[in-house]
C-alpha positions in Angstrom: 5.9 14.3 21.8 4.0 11.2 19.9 3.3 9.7 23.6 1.7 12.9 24.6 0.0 13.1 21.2 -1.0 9.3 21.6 -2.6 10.4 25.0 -4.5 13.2 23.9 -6.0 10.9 21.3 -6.8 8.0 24.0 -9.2 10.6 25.7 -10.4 11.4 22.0 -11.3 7.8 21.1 -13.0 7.6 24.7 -15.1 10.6 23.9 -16.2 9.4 20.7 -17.4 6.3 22.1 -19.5 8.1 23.9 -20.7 10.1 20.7 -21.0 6.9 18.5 -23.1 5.6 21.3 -25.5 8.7 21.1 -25.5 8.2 17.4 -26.6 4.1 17.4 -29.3 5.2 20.3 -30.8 8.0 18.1 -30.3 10.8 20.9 -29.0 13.9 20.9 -25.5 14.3 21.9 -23.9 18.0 23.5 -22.8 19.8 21.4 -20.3 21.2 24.0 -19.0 17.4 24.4 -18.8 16.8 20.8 -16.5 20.3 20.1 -14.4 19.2 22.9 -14.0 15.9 21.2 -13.0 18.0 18.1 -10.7 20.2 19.9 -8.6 17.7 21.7 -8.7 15.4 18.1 -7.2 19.2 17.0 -4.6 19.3 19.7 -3.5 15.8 19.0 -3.4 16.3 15.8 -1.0 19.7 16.3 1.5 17.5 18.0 1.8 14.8 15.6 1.8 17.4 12.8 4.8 19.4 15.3 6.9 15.4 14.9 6.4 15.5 11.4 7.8 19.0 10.8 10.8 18.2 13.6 11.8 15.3 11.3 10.0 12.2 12.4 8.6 11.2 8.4 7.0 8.1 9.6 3.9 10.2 11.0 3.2 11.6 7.5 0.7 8.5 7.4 -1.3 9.8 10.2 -1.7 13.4 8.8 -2.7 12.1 5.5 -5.7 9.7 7.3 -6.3 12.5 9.9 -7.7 14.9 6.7 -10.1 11.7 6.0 -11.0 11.3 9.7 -11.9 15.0 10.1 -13.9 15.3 6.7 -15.6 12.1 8.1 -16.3 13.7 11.6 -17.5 16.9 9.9 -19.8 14.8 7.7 -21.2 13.0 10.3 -21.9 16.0 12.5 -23.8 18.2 9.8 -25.9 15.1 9.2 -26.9 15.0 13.0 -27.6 18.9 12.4 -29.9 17.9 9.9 -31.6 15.8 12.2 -30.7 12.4 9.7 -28.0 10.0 11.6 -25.3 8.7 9.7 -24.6 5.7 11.1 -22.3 4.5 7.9 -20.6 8.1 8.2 -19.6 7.5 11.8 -18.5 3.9 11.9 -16.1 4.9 9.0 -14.8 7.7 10.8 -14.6 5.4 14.2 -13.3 2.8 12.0 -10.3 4.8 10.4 -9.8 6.2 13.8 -8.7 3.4 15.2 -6.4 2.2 12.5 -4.9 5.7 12.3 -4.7 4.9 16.2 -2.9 2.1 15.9 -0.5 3.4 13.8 0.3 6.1 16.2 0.6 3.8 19.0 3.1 1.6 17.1 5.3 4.8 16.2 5.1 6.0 19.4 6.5 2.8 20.9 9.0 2.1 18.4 
């Protein structure tokens, strides 16, 4: 389940490039694209949370940074809806996206 959760989140992190890209460029991104970033970061999120409650404790770590990541995410996209980009807001949510990532990927494979 953590591979399939691992490759949910590997079209997540691909999608939010594309949304940090929008964000550094100043234009707008879809609003469509971005939900579906959300959703699938959701999903993956489901399935790690699934590991954790079918005994795998080492995820516990993931959930806890996920909470952070998605009040980053949220925080960067009302600020986008106000028409002021954070660009400090989404590099941290990037940024601890990537660790939390990483963590996944070496659970997954270990």
């Amino acid at each position: 389940m953590l591979v399939f959760a691992l490759a949910v989140f590997t079209l997540v992190a691909v999608m939010g490039l594309g949304l940090i890209f929008d964000v550094f460029k100043g234009s707008a991104s879809s609003k469509t694209f971005a939900c579906l970033h959300g959703g699938f970061a959701l999903f993956g999120s489901v399935l790690v949370i699934l590991a954790a409650l079918g005994g795998d404790s080492r995820v516990w770590i993931n959930i806890g940074m996920a909470v952070v990541i998605i009040v980053l995410g949220g925080l960067v996209s009302l600020s986008r809806h106000k028409g002021k980009p954070a660009k400090s807001l989404a590099v941290a949510h990037a940024s601890l996206a990537v660790v939390c990532y990483l963590i996944l990927a070496y659970i997954a494979f270990s």
